[in-house]
C-alpha positions in Angstrom: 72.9 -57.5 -77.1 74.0 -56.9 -73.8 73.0 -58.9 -70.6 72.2 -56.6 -67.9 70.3 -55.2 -65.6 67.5 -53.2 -66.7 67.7 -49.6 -64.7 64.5 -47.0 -65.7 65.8 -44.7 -68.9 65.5 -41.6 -69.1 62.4 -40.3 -70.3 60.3 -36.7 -70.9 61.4 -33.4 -70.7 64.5 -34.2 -69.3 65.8 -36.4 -72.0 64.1 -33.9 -74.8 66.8 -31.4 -73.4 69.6 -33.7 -73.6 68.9 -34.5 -76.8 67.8 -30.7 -77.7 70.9 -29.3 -77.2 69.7 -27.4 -74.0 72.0 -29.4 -71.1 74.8 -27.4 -72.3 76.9 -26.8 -68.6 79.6 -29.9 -68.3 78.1 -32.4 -66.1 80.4 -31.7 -63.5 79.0 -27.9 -63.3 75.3 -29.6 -63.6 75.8 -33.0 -62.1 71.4 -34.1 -62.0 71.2 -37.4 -61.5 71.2 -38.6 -65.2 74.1 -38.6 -67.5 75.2 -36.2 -69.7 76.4 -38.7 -72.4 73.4 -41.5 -72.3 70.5 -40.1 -70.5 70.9 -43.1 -68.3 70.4 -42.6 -64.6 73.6 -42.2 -62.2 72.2 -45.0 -60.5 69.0 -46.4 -58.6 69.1 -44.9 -54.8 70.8 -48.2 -53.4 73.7 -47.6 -55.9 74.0 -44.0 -55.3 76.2 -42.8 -52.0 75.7 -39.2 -50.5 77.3 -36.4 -52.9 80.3 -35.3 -50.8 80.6 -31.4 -49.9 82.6 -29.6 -52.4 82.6 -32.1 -55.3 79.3 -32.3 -57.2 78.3 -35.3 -59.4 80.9 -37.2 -57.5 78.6 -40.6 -57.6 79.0 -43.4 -56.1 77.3 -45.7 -58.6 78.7 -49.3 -58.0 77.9 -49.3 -54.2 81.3 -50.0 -53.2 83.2 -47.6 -50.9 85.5 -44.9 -52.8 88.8 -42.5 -51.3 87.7 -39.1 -50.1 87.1 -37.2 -53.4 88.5 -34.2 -55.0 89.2 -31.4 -52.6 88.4 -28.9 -55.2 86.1 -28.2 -57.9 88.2 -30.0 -61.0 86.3 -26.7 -62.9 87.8 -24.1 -60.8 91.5 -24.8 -60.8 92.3 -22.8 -64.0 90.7 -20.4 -65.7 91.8 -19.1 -68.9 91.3 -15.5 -69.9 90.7 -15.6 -73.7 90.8 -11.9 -75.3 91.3 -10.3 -78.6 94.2 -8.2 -77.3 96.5 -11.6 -77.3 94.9 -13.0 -80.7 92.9 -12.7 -83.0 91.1 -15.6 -85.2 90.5 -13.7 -88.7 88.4 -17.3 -90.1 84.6 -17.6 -90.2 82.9 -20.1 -88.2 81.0 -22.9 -90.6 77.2 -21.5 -89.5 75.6 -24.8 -88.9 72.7 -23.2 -87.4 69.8 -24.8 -89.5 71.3 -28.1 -87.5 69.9 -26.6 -83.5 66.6 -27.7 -83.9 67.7 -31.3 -84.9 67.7 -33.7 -82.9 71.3 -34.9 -81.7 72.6 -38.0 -79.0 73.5 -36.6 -75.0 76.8 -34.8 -74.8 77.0 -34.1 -78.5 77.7 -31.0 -80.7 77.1 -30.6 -84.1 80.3 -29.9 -86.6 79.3 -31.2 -89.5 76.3 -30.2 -92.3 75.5 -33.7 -92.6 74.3 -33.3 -89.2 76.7 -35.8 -87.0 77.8 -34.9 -83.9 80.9 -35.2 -82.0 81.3 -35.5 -78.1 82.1 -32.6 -76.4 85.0 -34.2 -74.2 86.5 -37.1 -73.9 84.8 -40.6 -72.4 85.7 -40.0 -68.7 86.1 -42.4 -65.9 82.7 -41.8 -64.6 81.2 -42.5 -67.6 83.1 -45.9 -68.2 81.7 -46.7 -64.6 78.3 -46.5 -65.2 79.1 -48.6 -68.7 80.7 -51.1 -66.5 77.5 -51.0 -63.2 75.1 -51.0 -66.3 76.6 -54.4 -68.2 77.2 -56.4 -64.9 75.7 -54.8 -61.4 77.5 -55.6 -58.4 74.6 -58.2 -58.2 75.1 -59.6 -61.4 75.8 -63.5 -61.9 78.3 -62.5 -64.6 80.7 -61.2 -62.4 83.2 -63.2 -64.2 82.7 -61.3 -67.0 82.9 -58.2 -65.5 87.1 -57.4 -64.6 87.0 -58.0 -68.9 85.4 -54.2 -69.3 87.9 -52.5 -66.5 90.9 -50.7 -67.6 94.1 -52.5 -67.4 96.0 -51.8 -64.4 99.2 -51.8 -65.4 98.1 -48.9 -67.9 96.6 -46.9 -65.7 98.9 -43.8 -64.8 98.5 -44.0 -61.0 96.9 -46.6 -59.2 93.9 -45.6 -58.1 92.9 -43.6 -61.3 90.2 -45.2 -62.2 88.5 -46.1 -58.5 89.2 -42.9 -57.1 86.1 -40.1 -57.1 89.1 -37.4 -57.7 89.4 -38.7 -61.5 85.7 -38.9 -62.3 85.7 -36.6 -64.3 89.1 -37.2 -66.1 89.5 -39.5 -69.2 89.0 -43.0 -68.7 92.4 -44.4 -70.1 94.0 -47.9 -70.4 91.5 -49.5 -72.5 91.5 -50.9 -75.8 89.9 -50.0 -79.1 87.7 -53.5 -78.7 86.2 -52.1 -75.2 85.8 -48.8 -76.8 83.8 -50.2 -79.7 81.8 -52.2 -76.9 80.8 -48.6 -75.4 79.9 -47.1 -78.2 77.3 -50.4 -78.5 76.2 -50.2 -75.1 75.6 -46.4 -75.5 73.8 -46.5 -78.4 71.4 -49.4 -77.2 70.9 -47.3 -73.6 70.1 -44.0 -75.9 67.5 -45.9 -78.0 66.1 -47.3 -75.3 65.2 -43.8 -74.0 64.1 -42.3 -77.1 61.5 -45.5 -77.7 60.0 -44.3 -74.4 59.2 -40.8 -75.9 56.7 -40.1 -78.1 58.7 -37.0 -79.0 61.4 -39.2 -80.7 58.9 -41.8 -82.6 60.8 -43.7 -85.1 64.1 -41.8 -84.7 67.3 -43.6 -83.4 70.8 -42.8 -83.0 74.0 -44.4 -83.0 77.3 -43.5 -81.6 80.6 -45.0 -82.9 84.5 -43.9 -83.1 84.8 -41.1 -85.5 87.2 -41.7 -88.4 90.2 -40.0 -89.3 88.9 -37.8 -91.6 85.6 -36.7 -89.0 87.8 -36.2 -86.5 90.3 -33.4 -88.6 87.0 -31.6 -89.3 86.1 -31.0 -86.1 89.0 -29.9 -84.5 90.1 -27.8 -87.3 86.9 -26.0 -87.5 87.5 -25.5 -91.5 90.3 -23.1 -90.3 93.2 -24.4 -92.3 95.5 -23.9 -89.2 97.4 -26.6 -88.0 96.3 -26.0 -84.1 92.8 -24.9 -85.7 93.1 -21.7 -84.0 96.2 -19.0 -83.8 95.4 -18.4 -80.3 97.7 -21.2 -78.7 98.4 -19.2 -75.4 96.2 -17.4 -73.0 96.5 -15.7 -69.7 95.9 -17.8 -66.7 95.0 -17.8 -63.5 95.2 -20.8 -61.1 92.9 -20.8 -57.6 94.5 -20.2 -54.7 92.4 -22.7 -52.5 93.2 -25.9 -55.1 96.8 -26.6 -53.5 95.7 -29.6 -52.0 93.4 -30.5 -55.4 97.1 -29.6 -57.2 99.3 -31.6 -54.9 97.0 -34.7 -55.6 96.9 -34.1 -59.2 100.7 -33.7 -59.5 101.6 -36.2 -57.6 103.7 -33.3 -55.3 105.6 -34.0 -51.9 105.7 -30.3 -51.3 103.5 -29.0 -48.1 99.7 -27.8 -49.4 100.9 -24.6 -47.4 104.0 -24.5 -49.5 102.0 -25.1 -52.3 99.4 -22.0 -51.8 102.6 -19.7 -51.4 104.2 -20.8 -55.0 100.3 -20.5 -56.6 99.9 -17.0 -55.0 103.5 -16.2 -56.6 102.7 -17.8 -60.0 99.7 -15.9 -60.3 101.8 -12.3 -59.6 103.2 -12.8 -62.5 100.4 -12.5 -64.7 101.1 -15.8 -66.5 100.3 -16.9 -70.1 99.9 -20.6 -70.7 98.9 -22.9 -73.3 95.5 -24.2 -73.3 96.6 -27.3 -74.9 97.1 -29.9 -72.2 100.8 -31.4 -73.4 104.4 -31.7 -71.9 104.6 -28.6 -71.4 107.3 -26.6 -69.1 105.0 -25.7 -65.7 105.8 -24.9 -62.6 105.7 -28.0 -60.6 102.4 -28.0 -59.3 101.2 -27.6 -62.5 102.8 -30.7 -63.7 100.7 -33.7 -64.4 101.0 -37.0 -63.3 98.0 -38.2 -65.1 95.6 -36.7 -68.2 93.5 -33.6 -67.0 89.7 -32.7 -66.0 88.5 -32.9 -69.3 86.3 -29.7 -69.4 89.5 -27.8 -68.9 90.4 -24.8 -71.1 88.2 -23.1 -73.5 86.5 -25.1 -76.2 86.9 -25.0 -80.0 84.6 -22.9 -81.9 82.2 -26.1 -82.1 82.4 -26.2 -78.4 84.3 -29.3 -78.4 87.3 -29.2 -75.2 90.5 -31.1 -75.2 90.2 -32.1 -78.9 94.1 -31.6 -78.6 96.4 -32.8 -75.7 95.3 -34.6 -72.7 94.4 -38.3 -74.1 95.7 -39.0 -77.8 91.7 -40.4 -78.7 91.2 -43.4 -80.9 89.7 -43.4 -84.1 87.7 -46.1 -86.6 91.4 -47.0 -88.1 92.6 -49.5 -85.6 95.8 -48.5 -84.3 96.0 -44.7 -84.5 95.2 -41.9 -82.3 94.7 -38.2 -82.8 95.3 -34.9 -80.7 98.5 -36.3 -78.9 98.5 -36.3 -75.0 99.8 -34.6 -71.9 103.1 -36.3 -72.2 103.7 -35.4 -76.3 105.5 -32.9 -77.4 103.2 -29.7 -79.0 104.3 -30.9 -82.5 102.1 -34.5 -81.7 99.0 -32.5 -80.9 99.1 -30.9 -84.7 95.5 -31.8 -86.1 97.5 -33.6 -89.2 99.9 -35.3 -87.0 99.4 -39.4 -86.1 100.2 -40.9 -82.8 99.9 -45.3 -83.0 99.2 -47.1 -80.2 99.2 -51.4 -80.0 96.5 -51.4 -76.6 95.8 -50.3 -73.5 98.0 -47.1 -72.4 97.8 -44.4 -69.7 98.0 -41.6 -72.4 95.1 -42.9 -74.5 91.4 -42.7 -74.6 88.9 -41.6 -77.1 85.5 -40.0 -77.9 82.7 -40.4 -80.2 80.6 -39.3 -82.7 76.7 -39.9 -83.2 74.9 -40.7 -86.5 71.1 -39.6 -86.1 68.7 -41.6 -88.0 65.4 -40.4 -89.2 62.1 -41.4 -89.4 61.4 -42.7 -93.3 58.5 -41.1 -94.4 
């Protein structure tokens, strides 16, 4: 059981649509002031600063001051033009439509007849803060405790990746499977808490956890059989002209924003086809990542699951592994069937869950 502060839960209608299904827009598209994973609020007004212009859900939740956040909506930088005319999927869809009516935790999707669900992106960095503000407020006397729960430093892939308001929204990395296990805990307490509140929910209960190896193969291969769980690897692309300055942050660029706008507006003359998969991929070099990507990027799986492959290799129950490679693997480690090992914290690393729903005995 975890010492901290007690903030309000989410309770009502609101949270009845979170766990619904119905809060389907990525929290960064929908920001609210609850989140999209735990139904817990973004924070009280004291711990909440002033959403900057341009970048909503950008939240100040730990009441410390924060760099100037993204210049650029993280959703608008790339948008993929999926079509039949490139390729074609010729597999059927596991219908798992007696399961939308069931009850299922924040941010999940259902893949499985059993009923559990699977996060539909990756833990990001605003999420881990509101784990961290949650366990220890700023005016908590277990301060001591509280640099234990931060990512490691030296495994972060730029400095300020983690404080930083541009990476909200990007997976939190540099953490360990012991710290990932604790916010699967915390999450599934905070959840609970909100569903006691609700007479909707009475006697039901969740609880979130690191999916296994097996869980996690099943929903990114969609019971496809294909080793990418889809044949439609490449898509055409378009990349905003105003993100130039969002891209020159993001790939770490010395090249002028103006400079930067003119190579974009070239790129995108070309009528270019990329792969949706975030890995080392040859880009132009604005393109290029110095750090994992906005995790709502690209189209989602056929569950509606994003970035189950590339961006963070994601941990799983058996200690050690990952799955999905990352943006620095080859497109060989982001094979469904492939294995990545890790030994702790790493800047190519982070992980999802999946929720077990519990029912009422009757």
């Amino acid at each position: 059981m975890f010492n901290r502060k007690q903030h309000r839960r989410l309770a009502g209608p609101a949270l009845l649509a979170l766990l619904s299904g119905c809060a389907t827009l990525p929290s960064s598209l929908s920001p609210g002031h609850y989140s999209a994973t735990t139904g817990v609020p973004l924070g009280p007004a004291a711990y909440v600063a002033e959403e900057p212009a341009g970048a909503p859900g950008i939240l100040n939740i730990e009441s410390q001051p924060l760099p100037n956040p993204a210049p650029f909506p993280d959703y608008s930088v790339l948008k993929y033009r999926p079509g039949s005319k490139l390729c074609r999927d010729t597999f059927q869809v596991p219908n798992l439509g007696h399961l939308s009516r069931m009850l299922q935790g924040p941010g999940m999707v259902h893949f499985s007849h059993s009923g559990l669900g699977m996060d539909e992106a990756e833990i990001t960095n605003l999420d881990w803060r509101l784990f961290v503000a949650d366990v220890f407020p700023a005016d908590s006397s277990s301060n001591d405790i509280r640099p234990a729960l931060l990512p490691a430093p030296a495994a972060l892939p730029v400095p300020d990746y983690y404080s930083s308001p541009f990476y909200a929204y990007y997976p939190v990395v540099g953490i360990s499977y012991e710290q990932a296990q604790q916010y699967c805990q915390w999450r599934t307490q905070a959840v609970n808490e909100s569903l006691k509140q609700d007479s909707h929910f009475a006697g039901e209960s969740v609880e979130y956890r690191l999916p296994t190896e097996a869980e996690w193969e099943e929903a990114a291969e969609v019971r496809s059989g294909l080793p990418y769980g889809t044949t439609c690897l490449e898509l055409p692309v378009r990349v905003a002209p105003k993100a130039a300055a969002y891209l020159q942050k993001r790939s770490g660029s010395t090249q002028p924003v103006a400079q930067i706008a003119a190579d974009i507006a070239a790129y995108n003359r070309r009528h270019p086809v990329r792969a949706w998969i975030n890995y080392a991929q040859a880009e132009p070099y604005f393109l290029q990542l110095a750090t994992p990507g906005y995790v709502y990027q690209g189209p989602p799986n056929d569950f509606g699951i994003y970035q189950m492959l590339g961006n963070v290799a994601e941990m799983v129950q058996e200690r050690g592994l990952t799955k999905g490679g990352s943006y620095r693997d080859d497109l060989a480690a982001c094979r469904i069937q492939a294995r990545g090992h890790v030994a702790g914290p790493a800047p190519t690393v982070g992980f999802r869950a999946v929720c077990v729903v519990h029912q009422p005995v009757k």
